[in-house]
C-alpha positions in Angstrom: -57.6 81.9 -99.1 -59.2 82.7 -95.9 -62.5 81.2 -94.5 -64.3 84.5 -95.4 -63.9 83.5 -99.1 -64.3 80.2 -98.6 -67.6 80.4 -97.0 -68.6 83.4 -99.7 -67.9 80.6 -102.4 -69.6 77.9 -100.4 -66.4 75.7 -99.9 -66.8 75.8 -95.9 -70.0 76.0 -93.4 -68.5 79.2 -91.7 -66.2 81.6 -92.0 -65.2 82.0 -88.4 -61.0 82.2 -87.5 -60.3 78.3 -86.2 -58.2 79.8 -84.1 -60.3 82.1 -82.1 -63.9 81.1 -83.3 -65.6 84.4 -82.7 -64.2 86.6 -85.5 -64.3 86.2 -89.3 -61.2 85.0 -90.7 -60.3 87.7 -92.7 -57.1 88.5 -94.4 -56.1 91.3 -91.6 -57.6 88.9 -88.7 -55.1 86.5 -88.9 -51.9 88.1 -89.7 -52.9 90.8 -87.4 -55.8 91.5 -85.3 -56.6 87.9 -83.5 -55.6 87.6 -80.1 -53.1 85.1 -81.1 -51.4 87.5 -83.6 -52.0 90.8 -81.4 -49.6 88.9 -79.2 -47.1 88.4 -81.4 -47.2 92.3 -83.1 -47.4 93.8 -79.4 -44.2 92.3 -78.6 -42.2 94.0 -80.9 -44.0 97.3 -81.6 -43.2 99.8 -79.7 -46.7 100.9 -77.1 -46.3 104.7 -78.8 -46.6 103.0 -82.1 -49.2 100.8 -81.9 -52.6 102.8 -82.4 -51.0 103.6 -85.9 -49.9 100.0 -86.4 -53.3 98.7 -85.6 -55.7 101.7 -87.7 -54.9 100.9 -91.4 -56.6 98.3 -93.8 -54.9 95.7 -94.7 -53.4 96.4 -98.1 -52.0 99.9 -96.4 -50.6 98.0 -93.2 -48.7 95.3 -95.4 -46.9 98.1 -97.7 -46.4 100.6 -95.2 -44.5 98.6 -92.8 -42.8 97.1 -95.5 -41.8 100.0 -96.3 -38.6 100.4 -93.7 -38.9 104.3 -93.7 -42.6 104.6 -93.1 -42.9 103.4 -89.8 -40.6 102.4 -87.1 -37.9 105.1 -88.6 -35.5 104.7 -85.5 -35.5 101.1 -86.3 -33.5 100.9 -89.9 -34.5 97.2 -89.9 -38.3 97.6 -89.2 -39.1 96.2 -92.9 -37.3 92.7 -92.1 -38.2 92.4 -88.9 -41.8 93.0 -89.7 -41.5 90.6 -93.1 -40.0 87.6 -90.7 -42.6 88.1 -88.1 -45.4 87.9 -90.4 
């Protein structure tokens, strides 16, 4: 459950990221946007694959690159290594 919930159900006073404090913990925050997770998918995407990696909602992002044919096709591996770095 991410703050955003939490807050919406009135279990927390915010729902800011504790990581970063300026964005809205959302589901696609933490796992991907944040600075601190930015940091971790820009190391292993490829810089000619990352506008696409970084334009879909969240539901889309998860079962695409899950998907190891979608994205990342030169890397036959793409869904494992994307699973484990999540």
């Amino acid at each position: 459950m991410t703050n955003e919930v939490r807050w919406r159900r009135r279990i927390t006073a915010n729902p800011f990221y504790s990581h970063c404090l300026t964005d809205v913990e959302t589901t696609i925050h933490a796992l991907r946007d944040c600075l601190r997770a930015r940091g971790v998918w820009d190391r292993i995407v490829r810089a000619g694959e990352r506008e696409a990696f970084y334009s879909h909602n969240w539901y889309t992002w998860l079962v695409n690159n899950l998907r190891s044919n979608h994205m990342n096709s030169s890397r036959k591996d793409w869904a494992i290594e994307f699973g484990v770095a999540l």
